[in-house]
N, C-alpha and C positions, 0 to 999 in steps of 0.2 A: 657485464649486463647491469644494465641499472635497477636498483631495490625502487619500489614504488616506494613512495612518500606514506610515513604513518597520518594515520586518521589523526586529529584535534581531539583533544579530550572531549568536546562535544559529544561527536560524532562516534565515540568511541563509548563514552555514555549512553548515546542514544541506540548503538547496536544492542547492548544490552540489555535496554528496557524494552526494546522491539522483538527480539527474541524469547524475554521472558514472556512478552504477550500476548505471539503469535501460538507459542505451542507446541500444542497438535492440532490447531485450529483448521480447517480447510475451505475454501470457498466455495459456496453448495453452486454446482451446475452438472451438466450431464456426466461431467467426469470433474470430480472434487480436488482441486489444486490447490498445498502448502500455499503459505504467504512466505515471502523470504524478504527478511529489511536488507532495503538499501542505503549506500550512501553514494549519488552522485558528484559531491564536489562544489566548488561554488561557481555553480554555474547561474544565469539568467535561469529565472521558472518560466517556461513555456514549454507547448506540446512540441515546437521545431528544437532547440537543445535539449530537451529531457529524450526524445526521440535518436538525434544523435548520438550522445553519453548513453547512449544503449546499441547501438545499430541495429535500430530499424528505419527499414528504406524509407524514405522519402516520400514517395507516393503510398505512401500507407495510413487509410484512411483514419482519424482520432475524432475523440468526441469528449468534451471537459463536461464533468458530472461534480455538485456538489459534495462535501464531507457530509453533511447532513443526508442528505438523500442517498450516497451508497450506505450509510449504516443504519438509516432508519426500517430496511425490512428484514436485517439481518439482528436486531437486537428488539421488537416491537415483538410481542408474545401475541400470536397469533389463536384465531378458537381448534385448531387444528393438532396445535403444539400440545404434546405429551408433557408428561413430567421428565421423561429420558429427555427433553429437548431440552428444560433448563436450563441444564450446562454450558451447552453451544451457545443461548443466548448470554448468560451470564459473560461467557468466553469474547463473542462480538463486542460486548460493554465496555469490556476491559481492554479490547484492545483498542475502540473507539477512545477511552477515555485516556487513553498511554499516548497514542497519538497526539489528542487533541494537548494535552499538556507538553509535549516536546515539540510541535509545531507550530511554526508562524504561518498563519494564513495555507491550511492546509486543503486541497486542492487533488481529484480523482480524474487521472485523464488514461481513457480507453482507446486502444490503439490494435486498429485491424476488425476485419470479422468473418464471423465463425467461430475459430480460436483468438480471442481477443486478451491482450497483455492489458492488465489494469494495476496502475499505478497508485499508489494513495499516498501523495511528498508533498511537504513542504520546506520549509526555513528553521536548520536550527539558530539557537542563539546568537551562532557564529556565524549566520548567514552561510551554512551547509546545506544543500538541496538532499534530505533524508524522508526514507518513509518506508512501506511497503509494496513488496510487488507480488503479482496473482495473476491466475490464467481462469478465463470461463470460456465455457463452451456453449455457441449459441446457435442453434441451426433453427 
């Protein structure tokens, strides 16, 4: 049996910083989903090979969402938000800002609905397709 091929020190970097970012972070929707970093490989960035290097079908619907715009209502301190909420914001910042420093041209593509698989990858240094992955719940 063949051993998969080790990650690039990149990528190998960049699991760490993504994990220390992520937490206990979870992605607020009807049911709250970890983030879990990936690394796809060097693949093409598009929603047809980042869909593949995952298996998901084909005919399953995707929809490309700015960086700026998935973190802007997750870290923008709303009149709503408590002091317990904070954290969580403080937590989106950081993982906002982990990203945006280990990625090139970093890019949120949603894929499916209902239960919708949300990607947040881009380009490490080495031209690795890395980032995180998260599920919402949208009915």
């Amino acid at each position: 049996m063949a051993m998969p091929e080790p990650f690039s020190p990149a990528a190998t970097a960049a699991l760490a910083a993504f994990n220390a970012a992520t937490g206990d972070l979870r992605m607020p929707s009807e049911r709250d989903h970890p983030f879990i970093p990936v690394i796809l490989g060097m693949i093409t960035l598009s929603p047809q090979t980042v869909a593949q290097a995952l298996d998901i079908p084909r005919n399953t619907p995707v929809s490309v969402q700015s960086f700026e715009h998935f973190f802007a209502p997750l870290t923008t301190r709303q009149p709503w938000h408590t002091t317990d909420d904070l954290p969580t914001l403080v937590g989106f910042a950081g993982l906002r800002d982990t990203l945006a420093a280990s990625l090139r041209d970093p890019v949120v593509y949603r894929f499916g609905e209902g239960t919708v698989t949300v990607l947040i990858i881009g380009y490490l240094d080495d031209g690795t397709i890395a980032g995180v992955q998260t599920k919402v719940i949208e009915t």
